[in-house]
Phi, psi and omega in degrees: 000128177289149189257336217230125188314159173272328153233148204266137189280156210245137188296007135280316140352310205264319163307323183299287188327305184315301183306299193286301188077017185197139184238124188250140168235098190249145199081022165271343171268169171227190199277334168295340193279308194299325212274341189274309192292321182267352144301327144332307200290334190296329177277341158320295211325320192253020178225056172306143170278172186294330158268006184295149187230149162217105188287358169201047165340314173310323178286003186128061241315134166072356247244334158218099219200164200215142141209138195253150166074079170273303207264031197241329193259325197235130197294308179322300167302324177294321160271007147243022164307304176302335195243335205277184175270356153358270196296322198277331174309300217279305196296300192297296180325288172276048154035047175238164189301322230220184186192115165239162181279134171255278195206168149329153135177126173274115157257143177222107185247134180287164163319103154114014187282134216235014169279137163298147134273134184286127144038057192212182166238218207221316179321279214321304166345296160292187203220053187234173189196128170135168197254001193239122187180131182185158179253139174243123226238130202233094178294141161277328182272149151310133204231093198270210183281147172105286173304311182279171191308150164251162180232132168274126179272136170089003187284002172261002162250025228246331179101328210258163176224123195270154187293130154310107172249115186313137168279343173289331184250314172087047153265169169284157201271320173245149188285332206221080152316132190289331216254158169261166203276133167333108171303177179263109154272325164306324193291307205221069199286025129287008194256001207228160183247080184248145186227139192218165157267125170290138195212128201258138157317132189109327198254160191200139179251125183232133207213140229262150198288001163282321200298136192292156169173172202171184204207104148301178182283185189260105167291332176321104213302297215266299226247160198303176146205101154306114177230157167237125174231147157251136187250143134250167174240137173279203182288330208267350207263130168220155172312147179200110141325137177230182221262040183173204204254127179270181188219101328309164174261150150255019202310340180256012179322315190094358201241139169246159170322135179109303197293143166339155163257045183243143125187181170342303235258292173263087163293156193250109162273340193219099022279161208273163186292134188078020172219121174274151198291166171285089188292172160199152172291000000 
């Protein structure tokens, strides 16, 4: 398993990402790192955790299903938090000292399930505040563009922060929201700059908790469309209470508003002990 990306993110990566609020990284992973995370999704499938979802029963049980905060529970995800190039990725893109684990998530769309993930961005959710922050959303399947997530580029520099929507239903996530309501982007995706990838086991999008974004469904007769996504923190990022029960809760964290995301709970993965960082201007 490699511990270091196979190609090394490159300072037009890291600029793209800054402009964009979202980056295709291709080749960073190797076939053991994938091969250890889908021995993972088969014990999602049978050991759900407490936040496990099933975002479209009607379409079948389990058939579009989610479960979060893996690598707290289960040793497979928990080594490649720790081991994979992830976290050294995470780092050169948002041009940070430090790197800590927030959380987790296994996604799963069966072969023909024809629900959108809807429109949304990933901050308000969390119970986080600071700008250097971002997910890296990683397929076990051939993903093509379109299947694989889309992005409004640059909408993480838009200033707004959108009301939270569940994904099984599209209610809203909090009763009494801070936030404005999600534009219809699906009704009028030309009026917007969304961008996706054809995307390979290995290869990865890592894209900032502003950034807009969403997935159509998998029409693909046979095969699965599988993600793995990991959150990281930069230097800049504290805790921040949101105005209702967040997914995940943290409640046992220790942490109050303000305070630092460094402690126990969120470990500081990067740099790794006895390695040294990686500068960049």
């Amino acid at each position: 398993m490699n511990e270091h990306p196979i190609n090394s993110v490159t300072e037009a990566q890291v600029r793209a990402y800054e402009s964009d609020g979202v980056v295709r990284l291709r080749g960073i992973f190797d076939a053991d790192w994938i091969d250890l995370l889908r021995r993972g999704f088969d014990r999602v499938a049978s050991e759900k955790g407490r936040d496990a979802a099933d975002h479209a029963p009607e379409e079948g049980a389990a058939r579009f299903f989610s479960d979060i905060d893996l690598a707290r529970r289960d040793v497979g995800f928990g080594r490649f938090v720790h081991g994979s190039p992830a976290a050294e990725s995470a780092a050169a893109l948002m041009r940070s000292k430090r790197v800590n684990f927030f959380f987790d998530t296994a996604w799963a769309k069966g072969p023909g399930v024809r629900k959108r993930t809807g429109w949304h961005q990933d901050q308000p959710y969390f119970t986080i505040d600071g700008t250097q922050n971002c997910t890296l959303w990683l397929p076990l399947d051939p993903a093509p563009a379109g299947i694989a997530l889309e992005f409004v580029r640059g909408s993480h520099r838009w200033g707004r922060w959108f009301d939270p929507l569940r994904t099984t239903d599209a209610k809203p996530f909090f009763d009494d929201s801070p936030y404005e309501p999600i534009p219809d982007i699906e009704g009028d995706r030309d009026a917007y700059d969304i961008v996706s990838w054809d995307m390979e086991p290995g290869d990865c999008v890592v894209f900032h908790g502003l950034t807009l974004h969403g997935a159509g469904g998998n029409p693909q007769a046979e095969t699965w469309r599988r993600a793995y996504s990991s959150n990281w923190l930069g230097d800049d990022m504290v805790f921040a209470s949101r105005p209702g029960e967040t997914r995940p809760a943290f409640d046992e964290c220790g942490l109050v508003d303000g305070d630092p995301m460094d402690n126990d709970f969120f470990p500081r993965v990067w740099p790794r002990p006895g390695h040294d960082r990686v500068e960049r201007a």
